[in-house]
N, C-alpha and C positions, 0 to 999 in steps of 0.2 A: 527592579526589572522583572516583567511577570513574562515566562516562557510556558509553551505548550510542551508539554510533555513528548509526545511525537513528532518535535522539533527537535530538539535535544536529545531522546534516549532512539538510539539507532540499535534494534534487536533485529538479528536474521534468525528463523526456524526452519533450522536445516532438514533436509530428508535425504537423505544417502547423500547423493551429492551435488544434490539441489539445494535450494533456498526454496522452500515450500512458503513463507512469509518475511516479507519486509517491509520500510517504510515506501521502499517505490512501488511493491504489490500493492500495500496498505491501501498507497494514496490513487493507485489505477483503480481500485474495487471501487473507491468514492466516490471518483470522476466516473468511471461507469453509471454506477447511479443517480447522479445525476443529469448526462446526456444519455443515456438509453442508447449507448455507442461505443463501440472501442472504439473505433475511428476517430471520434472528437474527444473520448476522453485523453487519448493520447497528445491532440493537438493540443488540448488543454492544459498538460503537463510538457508540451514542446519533449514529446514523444515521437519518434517515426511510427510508423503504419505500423511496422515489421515489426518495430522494437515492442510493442502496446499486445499485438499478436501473440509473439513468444512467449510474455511472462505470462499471460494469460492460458496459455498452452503448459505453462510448466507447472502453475496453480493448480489448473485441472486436471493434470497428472499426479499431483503429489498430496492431496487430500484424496478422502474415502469417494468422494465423487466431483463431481465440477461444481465451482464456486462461480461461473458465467458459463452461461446459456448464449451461442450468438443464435440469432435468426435470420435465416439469409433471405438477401435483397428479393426483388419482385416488386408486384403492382404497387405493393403499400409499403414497401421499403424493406429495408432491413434492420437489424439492431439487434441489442444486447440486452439481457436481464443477467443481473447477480441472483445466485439462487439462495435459498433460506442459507443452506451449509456456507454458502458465501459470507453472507450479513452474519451468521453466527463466529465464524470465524475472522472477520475483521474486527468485530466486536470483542471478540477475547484476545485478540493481540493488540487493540488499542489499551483492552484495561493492563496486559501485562506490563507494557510501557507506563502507564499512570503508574503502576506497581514498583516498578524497576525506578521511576522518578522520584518517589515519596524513599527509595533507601540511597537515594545520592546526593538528593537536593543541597544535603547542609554541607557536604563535602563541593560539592560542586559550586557551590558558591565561594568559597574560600579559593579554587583551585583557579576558577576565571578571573581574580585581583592578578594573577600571572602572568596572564597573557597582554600581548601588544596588540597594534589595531588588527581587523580585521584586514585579510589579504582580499585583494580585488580579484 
């Protein structure tokens, strides 16, 4: 069975008393870049508006600068860019989870012969 690593290794990067990184910021910075939206990247994660909002609010409070840039609506619309510090920092919490996966893997496989099926 081949897993992703950011399937399985679930890391939060705390800041006081935030979560400055997780895999639901991880996977919102993605969807960002790929619809040029918070809006859609939230629907794309069956995120509310608000909820997509927030953590993006609490990102760009809790790094050195803001990791999204929105641009607000008007004649040519609106939308969103992740900024470098964005992509840099999603990028080193992806590889910490690759990191984090390559010292569990062999443990982690012994420990899932344990388990029963998957709950629905």
């Amino acid at each position: 069975m081949k897993h992703k690593a950011h399937r399985i290794i679930r890391i939060g990067i705390p800041s006081g008393d935030h979560y400055a990184m997780g895999p639901g910021k991880a996977d919102l910075l993605e969807a960002i870049m790929e619809t040029g939206s918070i809006s859609a990247a939230g629907r794309k994660l069956s995120m509310s508006y608000r909820r997509a909002w927030l953590l993006v609010d609490e990102m760009n409070k809790c790094f050195r600068g803001p990791l999204v840039h929105a641009r607000l609506g008007g004649a040519h619309g609106g939308g969103a860019d992740v900024t470098e510090l964005g992509k840099e920092a999603l990028q080193k919490y992806r590889e910490l989870q690759v990191l984090a996966w390559e010292a569990v893997k062999q443990p982690y496989k012994h420990y899932v012969h344990l388990l029963g099926d998957p709950l629905e």
